[in-house]
C-alpha positions in Angstrom: -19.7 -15.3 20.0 -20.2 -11.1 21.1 -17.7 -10.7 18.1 -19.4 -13.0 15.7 -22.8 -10.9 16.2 -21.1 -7.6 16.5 -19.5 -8.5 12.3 -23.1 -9.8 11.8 -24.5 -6.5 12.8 -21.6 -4.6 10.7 -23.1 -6.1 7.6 -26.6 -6.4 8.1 -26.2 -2.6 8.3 -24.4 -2.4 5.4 -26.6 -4.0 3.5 -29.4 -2.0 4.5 -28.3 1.1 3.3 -26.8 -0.9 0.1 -30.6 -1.5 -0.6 -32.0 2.0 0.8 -29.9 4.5 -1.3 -30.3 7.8 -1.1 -30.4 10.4 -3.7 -27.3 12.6 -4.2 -27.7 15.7 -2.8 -25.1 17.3 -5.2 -26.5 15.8 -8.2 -27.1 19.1 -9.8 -23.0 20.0 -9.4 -20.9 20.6 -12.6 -18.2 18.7 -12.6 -16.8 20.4 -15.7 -16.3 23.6 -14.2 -13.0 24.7 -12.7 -11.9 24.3 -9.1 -9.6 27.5 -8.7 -10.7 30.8 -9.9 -9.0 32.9 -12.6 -5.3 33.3 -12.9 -4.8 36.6 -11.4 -1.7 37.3 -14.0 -0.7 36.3 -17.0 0.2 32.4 -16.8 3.7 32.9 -17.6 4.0 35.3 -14.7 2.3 33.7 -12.1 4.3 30.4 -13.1 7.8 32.0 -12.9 6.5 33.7 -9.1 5.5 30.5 -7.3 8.5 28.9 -9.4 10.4 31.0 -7.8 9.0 31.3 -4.4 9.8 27.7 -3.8 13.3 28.2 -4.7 13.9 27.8 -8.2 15.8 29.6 -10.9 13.1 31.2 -13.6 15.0 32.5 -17.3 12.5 33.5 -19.7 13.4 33.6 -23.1 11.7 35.3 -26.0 13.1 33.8 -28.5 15.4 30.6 -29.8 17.9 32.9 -30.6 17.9 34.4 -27.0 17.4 31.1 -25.6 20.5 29.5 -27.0 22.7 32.7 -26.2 21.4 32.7 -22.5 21.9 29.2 -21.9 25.3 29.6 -23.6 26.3 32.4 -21.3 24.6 30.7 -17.6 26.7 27.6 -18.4 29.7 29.5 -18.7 29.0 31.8 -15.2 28.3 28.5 -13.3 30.7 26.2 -15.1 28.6 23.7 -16.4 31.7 22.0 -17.9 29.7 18.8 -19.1 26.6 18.2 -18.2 24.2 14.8 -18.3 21.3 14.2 -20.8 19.3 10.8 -22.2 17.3 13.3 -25.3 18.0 13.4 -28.3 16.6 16.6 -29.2 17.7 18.6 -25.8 21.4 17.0 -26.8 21.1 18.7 -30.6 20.5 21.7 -28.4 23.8 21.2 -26.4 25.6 20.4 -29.3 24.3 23.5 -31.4 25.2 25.9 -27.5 28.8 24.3 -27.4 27.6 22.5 -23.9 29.8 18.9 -23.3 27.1 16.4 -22.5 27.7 12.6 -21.8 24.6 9.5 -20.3 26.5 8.2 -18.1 27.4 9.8 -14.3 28.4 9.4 -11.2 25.9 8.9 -8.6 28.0 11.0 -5.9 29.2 13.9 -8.2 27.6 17.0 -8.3 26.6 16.4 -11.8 23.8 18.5 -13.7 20.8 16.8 -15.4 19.1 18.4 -18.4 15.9 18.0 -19.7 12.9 18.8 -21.7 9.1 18.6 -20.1 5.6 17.6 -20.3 4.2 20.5 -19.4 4.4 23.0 -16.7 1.5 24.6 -14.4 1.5 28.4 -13.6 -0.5 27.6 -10.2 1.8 25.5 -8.3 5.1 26.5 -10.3 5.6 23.1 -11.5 7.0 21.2 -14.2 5.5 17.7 -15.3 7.8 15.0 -16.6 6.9 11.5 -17.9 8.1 8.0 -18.6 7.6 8.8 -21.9 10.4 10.5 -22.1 13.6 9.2 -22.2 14.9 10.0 -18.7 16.5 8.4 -16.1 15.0 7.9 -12.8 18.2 7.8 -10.5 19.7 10.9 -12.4 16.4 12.8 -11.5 16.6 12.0 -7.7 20.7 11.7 -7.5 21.5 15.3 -9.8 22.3 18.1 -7.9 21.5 20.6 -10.4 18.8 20.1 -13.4 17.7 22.4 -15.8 14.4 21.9 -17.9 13.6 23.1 -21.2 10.2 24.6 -21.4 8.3 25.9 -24.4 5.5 28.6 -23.7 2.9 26.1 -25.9 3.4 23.6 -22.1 2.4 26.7 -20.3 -1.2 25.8 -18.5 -2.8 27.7 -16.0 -3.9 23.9 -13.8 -3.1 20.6 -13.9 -6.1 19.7 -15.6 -6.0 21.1 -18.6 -2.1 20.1 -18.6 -3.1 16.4 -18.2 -5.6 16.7 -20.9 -2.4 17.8 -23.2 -1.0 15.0 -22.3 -3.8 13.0 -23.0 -4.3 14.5 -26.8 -0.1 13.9 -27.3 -0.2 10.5 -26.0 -3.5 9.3 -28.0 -6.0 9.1 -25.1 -3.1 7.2 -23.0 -1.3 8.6 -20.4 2.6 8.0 -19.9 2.9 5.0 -16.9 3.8 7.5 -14.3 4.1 11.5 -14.3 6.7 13.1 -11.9 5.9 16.8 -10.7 8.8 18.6 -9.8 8.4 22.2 -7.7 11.7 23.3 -6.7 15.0 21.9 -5.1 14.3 19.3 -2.6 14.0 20.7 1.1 13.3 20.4 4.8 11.2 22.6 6.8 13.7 23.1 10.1 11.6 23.9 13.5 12.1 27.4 13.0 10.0 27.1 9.8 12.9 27.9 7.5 13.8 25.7 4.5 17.0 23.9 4.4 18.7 22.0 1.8 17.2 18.2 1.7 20.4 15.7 1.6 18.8 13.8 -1.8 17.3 15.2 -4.2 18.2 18.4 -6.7 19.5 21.2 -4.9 19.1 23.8 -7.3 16.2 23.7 -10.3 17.0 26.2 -13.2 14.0 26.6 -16.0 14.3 27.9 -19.3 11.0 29.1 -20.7 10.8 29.4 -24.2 8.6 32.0 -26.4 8.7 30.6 -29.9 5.2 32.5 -30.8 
């Protein structure tokens, strides 16, 4: 009985204040205006510092021509002797570099993944990839290495204005699901000191391309 009134109560309450709104006392905020100030830096350098503070590898390139030679000459200093891929375009790339590249892999190699992106977001030192593209799921959370493809035009200063880029290349509709990806996969110890996570990518190389 107490509980029946007490649920009684609950609602009757509830559906006071349903019928006595008040007005919103932040009606006169603009929601269109940004939530972070300014980029202190340039958005390329301010990406490739908090890329890099997490972990990550950062190669900028200023060209295609210096793109294709760097990547030609990293993959030779860390032996990337084949490598996995599901593009099309990024395996033209490999093809054009000299880079083996196969779709299948084996889920407990230390295989590399290549990629392209979405976009990537100079605040957090992120990169944004999609079910649009044709990746695979288990090679993104199984690969110990991956290496993204970035071109300077995906460069945006937030997330906001990345998803609206999105939004414009995708007709209005976004990709089922978005994956953010900020450095190799770790663990904070007690000490506070990052140690390597036992899934996930261990080592995150991005290539940022200026084609302007």
């Amino acid at each position: 009985m107490d509980e029946s009134i007490s649920k009684e109560k609950v609602l009757r309450e509830v559906r006071n204040s349903l019928i006595s709104r008040v007005d919103n006392p932040y009606s006169s905020s603009d929601t269109a205006l940004p939530v972070f100030p300014e980029l202190s830096d340039d958005a390329a350098v301010v990406f490739a510092d908090n890329l890099t503070q997490q972990g990550a590898r950062f190669v900028y390139c200023s060209s295609v021509e210096e793109f294709m030679e760097t990547v030609y000459l990293v993959a030779h200093q860390y032996h990337w002797n084949e490598v996995v891929c599901h593009e099309a375009q990024v395996r033209e790339i490999l093809d054009a570099i000299g880079i083996k590249h196969t779709e299948s892999f084996d889920p407990e190699s230390n295989f590399i993944y290549v990629t392209s992106c979405e976009a990537i977001i100079a605040r957090h030192g992120s990169i944004l990839l999609s079910s649009a593209q044709p990746l695979s799921r288990k090679a993104l959370a199984l690969a110990n290495t991956q290496v993204i493809f970035a071109l300077a035009s995906q460069l945006h200063s937030d997330l906001q204005p990345a998803l609206k880029a999105i939004r414009t290349k995708y007709k209005q509709k976004l990709p089922a699901f978005l994956t953010s990806v900020t450095g190799p996969a770790t663990f904070k110890s007690p000490s506070v000191r990052a140690i390597p996570a036992p899934t996930g990518i261990n080592d995150l190389v991005v290539f940022l391309i200026d084609t302007e």
